[in-house]
C-alpha positions as CSV (number, residue, x, y, z in Angstrom):
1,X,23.2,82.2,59.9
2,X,23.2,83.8,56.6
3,X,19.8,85.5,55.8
4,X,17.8,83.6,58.5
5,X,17.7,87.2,60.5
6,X,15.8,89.3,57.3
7,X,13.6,86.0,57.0
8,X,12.3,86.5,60.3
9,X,11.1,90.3,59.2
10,X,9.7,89.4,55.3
11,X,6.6,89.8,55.0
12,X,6.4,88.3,51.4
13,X,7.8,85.1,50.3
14,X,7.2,84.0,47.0
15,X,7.9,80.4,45.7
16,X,8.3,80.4,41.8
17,X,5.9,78.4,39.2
18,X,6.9,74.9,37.4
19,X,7.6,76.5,34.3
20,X,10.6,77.3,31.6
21,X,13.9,78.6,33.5
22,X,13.5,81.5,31.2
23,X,10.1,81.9,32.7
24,X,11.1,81.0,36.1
25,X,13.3,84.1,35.7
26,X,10.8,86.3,34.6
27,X,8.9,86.0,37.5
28,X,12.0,85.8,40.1
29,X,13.2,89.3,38.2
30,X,9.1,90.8,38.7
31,X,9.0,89.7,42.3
32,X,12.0,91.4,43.1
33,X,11.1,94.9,41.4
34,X,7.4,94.6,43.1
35,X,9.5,94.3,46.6
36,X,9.1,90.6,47.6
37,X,12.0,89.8,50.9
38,X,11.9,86.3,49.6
39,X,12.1,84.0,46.6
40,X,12.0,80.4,47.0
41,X,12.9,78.0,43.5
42,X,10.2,75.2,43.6
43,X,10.7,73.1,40.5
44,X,9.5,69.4,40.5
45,X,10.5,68.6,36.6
46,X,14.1,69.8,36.2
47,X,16.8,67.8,35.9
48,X,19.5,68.4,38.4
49,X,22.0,70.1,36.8
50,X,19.0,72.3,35.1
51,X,17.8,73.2,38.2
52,X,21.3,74.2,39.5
53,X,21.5,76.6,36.5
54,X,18.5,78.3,37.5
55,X,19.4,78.0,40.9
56,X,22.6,80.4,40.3
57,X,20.6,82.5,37.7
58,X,17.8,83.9,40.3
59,X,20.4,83.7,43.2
60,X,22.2,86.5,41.2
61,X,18.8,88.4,41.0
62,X,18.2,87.7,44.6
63,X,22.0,88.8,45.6
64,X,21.9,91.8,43.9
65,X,18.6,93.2,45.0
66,X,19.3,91.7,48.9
67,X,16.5,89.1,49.0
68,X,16.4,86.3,50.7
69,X,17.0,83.1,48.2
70,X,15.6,79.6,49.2
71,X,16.1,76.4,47.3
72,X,13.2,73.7,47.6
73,X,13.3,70.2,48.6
74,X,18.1,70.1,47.1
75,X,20.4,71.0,49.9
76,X,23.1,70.2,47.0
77,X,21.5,72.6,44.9
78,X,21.2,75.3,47.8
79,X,24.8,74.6,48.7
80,X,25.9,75.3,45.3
81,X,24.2,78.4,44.3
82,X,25.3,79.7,47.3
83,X,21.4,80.2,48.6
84,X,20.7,81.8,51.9
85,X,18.4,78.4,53.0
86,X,16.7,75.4,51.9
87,X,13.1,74.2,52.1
88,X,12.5,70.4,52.7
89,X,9.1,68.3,52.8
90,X,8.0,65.4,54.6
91,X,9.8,63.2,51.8
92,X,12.7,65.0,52.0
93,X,15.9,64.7,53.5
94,X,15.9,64.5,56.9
95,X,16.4,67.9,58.8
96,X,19.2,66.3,61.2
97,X,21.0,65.1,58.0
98,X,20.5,68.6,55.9
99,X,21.9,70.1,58.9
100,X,25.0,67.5,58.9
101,X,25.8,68.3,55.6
102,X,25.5,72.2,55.0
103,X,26.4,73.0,58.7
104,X,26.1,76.7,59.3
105,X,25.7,77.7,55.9
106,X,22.2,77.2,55.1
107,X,18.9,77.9,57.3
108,X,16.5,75.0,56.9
109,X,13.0,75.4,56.5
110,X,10.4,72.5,57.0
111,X,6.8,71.9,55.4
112,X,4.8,71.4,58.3
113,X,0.5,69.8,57.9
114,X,-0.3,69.4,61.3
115,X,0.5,70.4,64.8
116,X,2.4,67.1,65.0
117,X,4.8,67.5,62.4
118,X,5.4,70.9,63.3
119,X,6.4,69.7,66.7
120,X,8.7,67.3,65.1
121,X,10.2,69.8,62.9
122,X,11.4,72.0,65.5
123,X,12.6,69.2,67.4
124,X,14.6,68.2,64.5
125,X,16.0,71.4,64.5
126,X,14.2,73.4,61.7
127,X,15.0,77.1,61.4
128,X,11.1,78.3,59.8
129,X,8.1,75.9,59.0
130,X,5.8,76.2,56.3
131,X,2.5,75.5,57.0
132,X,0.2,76.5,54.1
133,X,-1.0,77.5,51.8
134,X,-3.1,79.7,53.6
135,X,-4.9,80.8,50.3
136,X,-5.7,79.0,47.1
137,X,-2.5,78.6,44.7
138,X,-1.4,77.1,41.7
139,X,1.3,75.8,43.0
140,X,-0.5,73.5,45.6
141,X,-3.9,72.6,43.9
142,X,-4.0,69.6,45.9
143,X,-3.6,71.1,49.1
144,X,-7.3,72.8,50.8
145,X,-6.1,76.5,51.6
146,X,-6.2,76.7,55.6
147,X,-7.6,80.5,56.0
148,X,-7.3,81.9,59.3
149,X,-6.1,85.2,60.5
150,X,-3.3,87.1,59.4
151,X,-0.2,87.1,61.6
152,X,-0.3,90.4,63.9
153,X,1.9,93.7,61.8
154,X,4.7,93.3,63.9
155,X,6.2,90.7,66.4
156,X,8.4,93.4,68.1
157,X,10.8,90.4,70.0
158,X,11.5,89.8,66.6
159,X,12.8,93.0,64.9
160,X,15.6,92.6,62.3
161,X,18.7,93.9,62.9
162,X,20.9,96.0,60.1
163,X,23.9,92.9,60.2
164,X,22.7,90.8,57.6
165,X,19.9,92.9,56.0
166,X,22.5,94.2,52.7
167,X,22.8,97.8,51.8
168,X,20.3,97.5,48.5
169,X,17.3,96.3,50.9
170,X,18.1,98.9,53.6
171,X,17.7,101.1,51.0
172,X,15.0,99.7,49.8
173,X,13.1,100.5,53.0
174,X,14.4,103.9,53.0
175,X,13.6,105.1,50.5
176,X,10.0,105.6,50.7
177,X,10.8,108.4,53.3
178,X,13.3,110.3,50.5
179,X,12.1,112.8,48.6
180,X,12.0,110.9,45.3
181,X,10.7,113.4,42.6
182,X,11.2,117.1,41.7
183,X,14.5,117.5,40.9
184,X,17.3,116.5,38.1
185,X,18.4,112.7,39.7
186,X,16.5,112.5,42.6
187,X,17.4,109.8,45.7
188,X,17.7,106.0,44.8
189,X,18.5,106.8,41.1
190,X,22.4,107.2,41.7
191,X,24.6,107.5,44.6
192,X,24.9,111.7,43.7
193,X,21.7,114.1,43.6
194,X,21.5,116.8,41.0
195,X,19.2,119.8,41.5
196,X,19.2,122.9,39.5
197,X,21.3,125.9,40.2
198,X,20.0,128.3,42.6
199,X,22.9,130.6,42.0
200,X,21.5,133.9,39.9
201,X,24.8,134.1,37.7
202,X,24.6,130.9,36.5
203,X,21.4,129.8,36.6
204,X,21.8,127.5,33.3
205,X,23.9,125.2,35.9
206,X,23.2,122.1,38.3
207,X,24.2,121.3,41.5
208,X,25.5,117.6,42.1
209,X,25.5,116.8,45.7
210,X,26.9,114.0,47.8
211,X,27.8,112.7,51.8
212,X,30.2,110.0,52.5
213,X,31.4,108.8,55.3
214,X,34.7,107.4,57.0
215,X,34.8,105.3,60.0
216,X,38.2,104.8,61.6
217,X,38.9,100.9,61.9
218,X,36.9,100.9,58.4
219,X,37.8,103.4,56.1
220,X,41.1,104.6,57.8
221,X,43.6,102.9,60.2
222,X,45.5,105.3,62.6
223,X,48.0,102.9,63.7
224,X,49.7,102.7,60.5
225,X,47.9,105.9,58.4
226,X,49.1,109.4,59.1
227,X,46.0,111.9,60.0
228,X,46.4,114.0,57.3
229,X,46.5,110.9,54.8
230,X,43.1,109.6,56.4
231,X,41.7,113.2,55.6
232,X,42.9,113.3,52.3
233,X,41.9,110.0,51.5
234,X,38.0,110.7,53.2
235,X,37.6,113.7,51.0
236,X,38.8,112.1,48.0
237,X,36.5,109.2,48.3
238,X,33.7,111.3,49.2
239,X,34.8,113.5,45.7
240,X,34.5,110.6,43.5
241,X,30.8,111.0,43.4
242,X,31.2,114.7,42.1
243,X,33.8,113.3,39.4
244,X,31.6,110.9,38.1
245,X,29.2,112.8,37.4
246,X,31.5,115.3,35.7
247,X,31.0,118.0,38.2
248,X,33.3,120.5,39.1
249,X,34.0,120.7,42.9
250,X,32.8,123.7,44.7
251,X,32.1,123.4,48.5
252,X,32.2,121.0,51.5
253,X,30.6,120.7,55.1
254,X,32.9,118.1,57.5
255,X,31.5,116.3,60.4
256,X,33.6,114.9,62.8
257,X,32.7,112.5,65.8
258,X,36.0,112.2,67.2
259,X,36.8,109.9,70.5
260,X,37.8,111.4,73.5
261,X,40.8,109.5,74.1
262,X,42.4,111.2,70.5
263,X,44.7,114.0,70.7
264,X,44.2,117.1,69.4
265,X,47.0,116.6,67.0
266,X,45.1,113.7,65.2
267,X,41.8,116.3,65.0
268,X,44.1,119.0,63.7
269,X,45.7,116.5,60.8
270,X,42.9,115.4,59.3
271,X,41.4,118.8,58.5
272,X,45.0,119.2,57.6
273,X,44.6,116.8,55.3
274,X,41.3,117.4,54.2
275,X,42.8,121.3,53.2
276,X,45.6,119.6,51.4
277,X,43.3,117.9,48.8
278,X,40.8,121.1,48.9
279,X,43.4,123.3,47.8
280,X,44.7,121.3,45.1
281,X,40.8,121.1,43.5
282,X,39.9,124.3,44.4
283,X,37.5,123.5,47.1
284,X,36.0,125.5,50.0
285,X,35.6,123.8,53.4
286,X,32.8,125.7,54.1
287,X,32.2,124.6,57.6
288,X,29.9,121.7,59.4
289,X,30.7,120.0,63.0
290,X,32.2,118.3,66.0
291,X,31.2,116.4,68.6
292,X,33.1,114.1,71.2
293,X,32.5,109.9,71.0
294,X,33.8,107.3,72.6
295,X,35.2,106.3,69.5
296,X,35.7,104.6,66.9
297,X,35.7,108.1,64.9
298,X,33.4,109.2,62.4
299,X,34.4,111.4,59.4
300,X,31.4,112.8,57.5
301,X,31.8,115.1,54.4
302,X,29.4,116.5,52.5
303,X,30.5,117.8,48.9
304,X,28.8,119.8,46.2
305,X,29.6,121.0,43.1
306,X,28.1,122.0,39.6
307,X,28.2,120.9,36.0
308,X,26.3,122.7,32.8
309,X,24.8,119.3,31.9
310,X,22.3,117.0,33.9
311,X,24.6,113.9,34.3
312,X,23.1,110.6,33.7
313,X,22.0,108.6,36.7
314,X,22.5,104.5,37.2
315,X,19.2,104.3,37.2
316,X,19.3,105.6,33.4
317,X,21.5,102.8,32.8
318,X,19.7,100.2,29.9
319,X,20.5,96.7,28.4
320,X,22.8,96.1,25.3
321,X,25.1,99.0,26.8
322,X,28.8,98.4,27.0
323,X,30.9,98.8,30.5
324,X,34.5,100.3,31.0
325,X,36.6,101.9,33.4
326,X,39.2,104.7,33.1
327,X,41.9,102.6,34.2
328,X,43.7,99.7,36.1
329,X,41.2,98.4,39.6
330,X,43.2,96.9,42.8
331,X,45.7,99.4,43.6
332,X,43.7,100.0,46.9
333,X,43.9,96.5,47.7
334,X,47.3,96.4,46.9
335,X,48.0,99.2,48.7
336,X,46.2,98.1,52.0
337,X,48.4,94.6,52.3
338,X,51.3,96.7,52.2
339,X,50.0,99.2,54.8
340,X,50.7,101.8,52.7
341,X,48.6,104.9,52.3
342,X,47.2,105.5,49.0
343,X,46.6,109.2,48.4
344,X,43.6,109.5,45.8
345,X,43.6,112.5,43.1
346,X,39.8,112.4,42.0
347,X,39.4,112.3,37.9
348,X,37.6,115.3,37.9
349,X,39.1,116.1,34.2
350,X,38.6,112.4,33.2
351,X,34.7,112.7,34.6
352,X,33.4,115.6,33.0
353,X,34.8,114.6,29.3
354,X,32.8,111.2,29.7
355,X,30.0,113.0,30.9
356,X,30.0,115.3,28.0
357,X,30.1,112.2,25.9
358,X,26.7,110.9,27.0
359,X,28.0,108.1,29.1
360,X,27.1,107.3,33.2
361,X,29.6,107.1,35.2
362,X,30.2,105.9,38.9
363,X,32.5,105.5,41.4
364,X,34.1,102.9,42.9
365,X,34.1,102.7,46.1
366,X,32.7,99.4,47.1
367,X,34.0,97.2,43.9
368,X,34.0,96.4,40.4
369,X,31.0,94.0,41.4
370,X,29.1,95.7,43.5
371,X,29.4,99.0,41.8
372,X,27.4,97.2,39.0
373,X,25.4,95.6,41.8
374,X,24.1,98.6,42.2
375,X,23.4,100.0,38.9
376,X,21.4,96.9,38.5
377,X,19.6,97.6,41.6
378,X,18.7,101.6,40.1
379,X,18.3,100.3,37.0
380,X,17.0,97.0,36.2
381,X,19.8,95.8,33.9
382,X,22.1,93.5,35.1
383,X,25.4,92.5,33.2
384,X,28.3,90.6,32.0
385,X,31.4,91.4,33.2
386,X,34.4,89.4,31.1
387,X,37.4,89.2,34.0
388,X,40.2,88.1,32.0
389,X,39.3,91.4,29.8
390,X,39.4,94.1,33.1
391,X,42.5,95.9,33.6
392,X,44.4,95.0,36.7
393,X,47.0,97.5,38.4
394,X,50.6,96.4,39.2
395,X,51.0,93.8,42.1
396,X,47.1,93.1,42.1
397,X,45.2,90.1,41.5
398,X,42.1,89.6,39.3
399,X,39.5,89.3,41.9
400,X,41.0,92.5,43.8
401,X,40.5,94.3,40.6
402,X,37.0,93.0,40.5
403,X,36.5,93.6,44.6
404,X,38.8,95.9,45.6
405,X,36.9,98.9,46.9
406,X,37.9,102.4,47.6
407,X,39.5,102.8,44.0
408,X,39.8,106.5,42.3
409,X,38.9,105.5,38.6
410,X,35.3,105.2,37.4
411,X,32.9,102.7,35.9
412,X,30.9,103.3,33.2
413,X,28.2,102.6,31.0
414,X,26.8,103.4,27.8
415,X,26.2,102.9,24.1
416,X,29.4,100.9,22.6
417,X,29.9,103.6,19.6
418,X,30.0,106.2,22.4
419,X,32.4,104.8,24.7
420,X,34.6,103.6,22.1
421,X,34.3,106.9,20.8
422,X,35.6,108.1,24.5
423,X,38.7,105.7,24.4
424,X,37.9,103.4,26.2
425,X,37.8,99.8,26.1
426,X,34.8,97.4,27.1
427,X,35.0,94.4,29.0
428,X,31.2,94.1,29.7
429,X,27.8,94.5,28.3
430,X,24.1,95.2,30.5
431,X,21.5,92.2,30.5
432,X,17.7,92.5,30.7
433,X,18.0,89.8,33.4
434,X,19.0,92.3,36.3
435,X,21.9,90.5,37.4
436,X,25.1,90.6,37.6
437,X,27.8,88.0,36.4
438,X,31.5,87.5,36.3
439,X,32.6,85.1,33.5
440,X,36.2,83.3,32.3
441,X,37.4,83.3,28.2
442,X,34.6,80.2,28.1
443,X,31.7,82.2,29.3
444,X,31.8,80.1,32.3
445,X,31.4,82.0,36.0
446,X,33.9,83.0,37.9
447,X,33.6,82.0,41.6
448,X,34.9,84.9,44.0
449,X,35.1,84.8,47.4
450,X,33.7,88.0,47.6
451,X,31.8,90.6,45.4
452,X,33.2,93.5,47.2
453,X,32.1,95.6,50.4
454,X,28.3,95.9,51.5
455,X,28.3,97.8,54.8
456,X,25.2,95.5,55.9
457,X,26.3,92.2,55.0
């Protein structure tokens, strides 16, 4: 069930004040940034269809940093802003019925006083029960604050697993372990790290520096996908990093985990591959390793290369900035419903001049969506993205030009004078709300089925 699992590792769960729905937001937006793995919306004086706009507003804020997102007391309201669970009291619906109507979509928490009702929760079938508060709150003044002991660090029969967790809190775990300071962009700023050159002759320069990795079944499909096209393709994708950053590519390390059960012909045509592309951007495959799998394979590349300008990271990215990309989105979906291999050429030329032009750039190779996604989560500034207004490639669909991943053009941001200056034209604008939207012509949202690919989902 959707989020349950990360609920049963949060160790915070905040549930939001009676108070404006700007307000409301506020403190949704600062309980995300502090590092909160829940946020439940308890408001007792909304009207309905109020409430449901605020429900969607801090489930984008929730969806974009991965936290868990809980409606109080309206399984409607949960159902509609796509939440991850409802809470329910005593005068509630009942917990048999909630369960009738949102099936598997929705885990259903249950307000519990007394060991009684607790019993009768769980035989109800209730996923959590809240039994509080356990200190004094504004929220529940007329409730006595039970006390007690805290709950032991760690239950480990109940460690989360990565399914379900989202790639923005996984890396919000990591990331106190990174090295996070010292250098140009340093690890959770952008998806490239820059470091100044250590090379004598050009010691005015900066290193941009990236890994990426191809899983077969994943990234690359062998029954229908020549080797050398799957190494072509992994060392393109794993490029785009270096491109958007404006760097020109230097050298790469490649990792292979191959299975035992390929031939050596497969091995020798994705390095095949691989040199094809390196050739053609004047790239040295420097070296790096093999090992022997069961399989699926694993394609790991590591690429560097090195600009005269620090690039801008996402997390430099601010509100009032316009976005763009450098040209049509979907022709990799297209592409992969045809079962035709798409052979990438990384805008390397394309990257540097927006660099030089004071914009940030990024990849994208997860999705329109959650590209921005993730400049919101580096960042802090969410945005508008106006569909009918992004350019779509021949035989694609709007939502695969907002989804599809694995495309070669870039995303970027920046001041509208400056990206108009660049050529290019803007079909979104960054928010101070830190999340990200999709709207029609009307300004109404656009439902998608998807929001691209998060590894961790």
């Amino acid at each position: 069930m959707r989020g349950l699992n990360r609920l049963l590792a949060a160790h915070l769960y905040v549930i939001t004040p009676d108070a404006t729905p700007n307000r409301v937001v506020e403190v949704a937006s600062a309980a995300v940034r502090g590092g909160t793995d829940a946020i439940q919306l308890r408001h007792k004086s909304l009207a309905r269809g109020e409430l449901l706009a605020l429900a969607r507003r801090i489930r984008a804020i929730t969806r974009t940093a991965g936290v868990i997102f809980v409606v109080n007391d309206h399984v409607d309201v949960a159902l509609l802003s796509e939440a991850d669970g409802v809470h329910l009291g005593p005068d509630d619906l009942a917990i048999a019925s909630a369960r009738r109507i949102a099936g598997g979509r929705l885990f259903i928490g249950a307000s519990a006083s007394s060991p009684e009702a607790a019993r009768a929760a769980i035989a109800e079938g209730a996923d959590y029960l809240g039994s509080g508060p356990a200190f004094a709150t504004p929220i529940k003044t007329e409730k006595r604050p039970r006390g007690g002991d805290p709950p032991p660090p760690c239950d480990a029969g109940r460690l989360m697993k990565l399914e379900g967790i989202g790639e923005s809190e996984l890396l919000r775990r990591i990331l106190p372990y990174l090295t996070t300071s010292g250098y140009a962009v340093v690890a959770g700023e952008d998806d490239a790290a820059v470091w100044p050159s250590l090379d004598p002759d050009h010691p005015e320069d900066y290193v941009v520096a990236s890994c990426d990795t191809s899983v077969e079944g994943i990234h690359f499909d062998l029954s229908w996908m020549s080797a050398a096209d799957a190494g072509h393709r992994a060392l393109a994708l794993a490029l785009g990093d270096l491109a958007a950053k404006g760097a020109a590519p230097k050298y790469a390390l490649v990792a292979l985990a191959a299975p035992r059960s390929w031939s050596v012909e497969t091995v020798v045509g994705l390095y095949q591959g691989i040199r094809r592309l390196a050739d053609r951007v004047d790239l040295a495959i420097a070296g790096g390793d093999t090992t022997a799998i069961d399989g699926p394979g694993v394609l790991n590349l590591t690429v560097l290369g090195t600009t005269s300008l620090v690039p801008l990271a996402r997390a430099r990215a601010r509100p009032g900035w316009v976005v763009a990309v450098t040209g049509p989105l979907g022709a990799a979906a297209v592409a992969l419903r045809e079962r035709r291999g798409l052979l990438l050429d990384p805008k390397f030329h394309e990257g540097s001049l927006l660099n030089q032009a004071e914009l940030c750039c990024g990849d994208i190779s997860d999705g329109l969506v959650r590209e921005m996604e993730k400049f919101a989560v580096a960042s802090g500034a969410g945005c508008i993205i106006r569909a009918a207004e992004v350019p779509v490639a021949p035989g694609a669909t709007m939502e695969d030009a907002l989804t599809s991943g694995e495309e070669v053009e870039l995303v970027c941001v920046g001041p509208e004078d400056k990206m108009r200056d660049a050529g290019l034209s803007a079909f979104g604008v960054m928010t101070s709300e830190g999340s990200v939207r999709v709207v029609d012509a009307r300004g109404a949202d656009v439902a998608l089925a998807a929001r691209g690919y998060d590894h961790f989902a």
